[in-house]
C-alpha positions as CSV (number, residue, x, y, z in Angstrom):
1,X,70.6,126.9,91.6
2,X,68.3,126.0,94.4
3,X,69.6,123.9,97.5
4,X,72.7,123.6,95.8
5,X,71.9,122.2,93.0
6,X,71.7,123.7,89.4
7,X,68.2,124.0,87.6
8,X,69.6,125.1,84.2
9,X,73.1,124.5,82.8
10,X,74.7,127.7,81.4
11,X,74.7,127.0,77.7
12,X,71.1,126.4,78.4
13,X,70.8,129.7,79.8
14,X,72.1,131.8,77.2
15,X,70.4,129.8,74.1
16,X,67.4,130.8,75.9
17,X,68.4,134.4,76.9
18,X,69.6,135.4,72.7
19,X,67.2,136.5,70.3
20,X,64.8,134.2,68.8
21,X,62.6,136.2,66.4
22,X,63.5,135.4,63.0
23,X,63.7,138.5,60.5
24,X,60.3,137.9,59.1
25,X,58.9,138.0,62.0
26,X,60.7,141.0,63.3
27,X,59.6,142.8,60.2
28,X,56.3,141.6,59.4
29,X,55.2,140.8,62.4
30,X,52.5,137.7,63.1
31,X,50.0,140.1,63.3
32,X,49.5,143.4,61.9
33,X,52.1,144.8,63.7
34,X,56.0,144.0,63.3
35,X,57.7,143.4,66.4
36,X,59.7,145.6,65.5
37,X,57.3,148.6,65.4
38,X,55.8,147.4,68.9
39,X,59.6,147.0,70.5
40,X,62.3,148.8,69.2
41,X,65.5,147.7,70.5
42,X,64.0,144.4,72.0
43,X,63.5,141.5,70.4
44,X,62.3,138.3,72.5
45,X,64.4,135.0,73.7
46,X,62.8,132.1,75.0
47,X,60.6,133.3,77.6
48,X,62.2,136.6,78.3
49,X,62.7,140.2,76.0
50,X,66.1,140.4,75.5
51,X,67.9,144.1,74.9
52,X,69.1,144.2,71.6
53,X,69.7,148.3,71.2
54,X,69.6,149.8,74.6
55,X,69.4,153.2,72.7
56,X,66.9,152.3,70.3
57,X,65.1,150.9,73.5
58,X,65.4,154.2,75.6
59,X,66.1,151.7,78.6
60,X,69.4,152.2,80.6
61,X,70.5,148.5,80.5
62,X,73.2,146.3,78.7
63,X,73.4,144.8,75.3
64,X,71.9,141.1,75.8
65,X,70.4,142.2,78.9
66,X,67.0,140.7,79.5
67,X,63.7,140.4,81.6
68,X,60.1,140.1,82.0
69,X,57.0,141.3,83.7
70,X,53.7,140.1,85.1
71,X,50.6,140.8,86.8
72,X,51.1,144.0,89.7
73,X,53.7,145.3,88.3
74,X,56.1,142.5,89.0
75,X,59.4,142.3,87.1
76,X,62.5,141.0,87.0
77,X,65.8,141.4,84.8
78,X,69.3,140.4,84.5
79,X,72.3,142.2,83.0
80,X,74.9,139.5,82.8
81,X,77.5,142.3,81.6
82,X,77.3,144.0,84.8
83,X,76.8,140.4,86.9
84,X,73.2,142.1,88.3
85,X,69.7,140.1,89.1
86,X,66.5,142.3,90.0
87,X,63.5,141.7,91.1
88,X,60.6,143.7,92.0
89,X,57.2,142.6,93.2
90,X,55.4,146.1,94.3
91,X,51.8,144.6,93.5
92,X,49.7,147.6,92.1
93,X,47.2,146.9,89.5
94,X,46.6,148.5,86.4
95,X,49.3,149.6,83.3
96,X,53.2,148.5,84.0
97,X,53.8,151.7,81.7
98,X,52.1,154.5,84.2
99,X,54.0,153.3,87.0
100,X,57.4,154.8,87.1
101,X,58.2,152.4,89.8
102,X,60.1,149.6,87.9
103,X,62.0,152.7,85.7
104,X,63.3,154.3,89.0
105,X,64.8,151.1,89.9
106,X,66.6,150.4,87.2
107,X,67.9,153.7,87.0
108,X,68.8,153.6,90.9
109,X,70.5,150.3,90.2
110,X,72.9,151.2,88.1
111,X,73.7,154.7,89.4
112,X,74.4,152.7,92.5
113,X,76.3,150.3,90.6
114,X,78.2,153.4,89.0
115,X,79.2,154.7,92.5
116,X,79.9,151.9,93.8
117,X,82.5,150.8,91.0
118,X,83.9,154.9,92.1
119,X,84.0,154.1,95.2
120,X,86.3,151.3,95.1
121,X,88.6,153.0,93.0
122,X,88.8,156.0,94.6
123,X,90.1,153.5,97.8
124,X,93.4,152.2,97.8
């Protein structure tokens, strides 16, 4: 929402969060390389990469979970299983994948999020 007001309704939200790629695609690819082959684990939504195999991704993240990236090494994601948003904007140039910034995060995030769930069950 912003001031109160909702941007998207929810089933919006989730038709555009859900895999989109149709098995041709996934398999053949529309290029010379499947999807599949470039991705594992992820397939793409409507404007996002959605988490489709967290283990065939090598990502600690949810089933359904998904995000994107942009220039600088900006990213955001969302793991509705867990109820978590994230963004990052650290702004240095050059290859998202040499930068161990944005996989540190995630990692931190949901060791936090482990702990924290410990935490309050270690409380009465």
């Amino acid at each position: 929402s912003y001031n109160g007001v909702r941007i998207l309704g929810p089933k919006t939200v989730q038709y555009m969060t859900i895999d989109h790629l149709t098995a041709e695609v996934r398999n053949n690819g529309a290029s010379e390389f499947p999807a599949s082959h470039l991705y594992p684990g992820h397939s793409f939504g409507l404007g996002v990469s959605v988490i489709t195999d967290p283990g065939q991704a090598q990502v600690v993240s949810s089933k359904g979970a998904y995000n994107w990236g942009g220039i600088a090494n900006t990213k955001f994601w969302v793991d509705p299983e867990e109820n978590l948003v994230a963004i990052l904007m650290t702004q240095v140039l050059g290859s998202p994948w040499s930068d161990a910034t944005r996989f540190n995060m995630k990692i931190a995030t949901y060791q936090a999020l482990t702990e924290l769930g410990a935490d309050s069950q270690a409380q009465p």
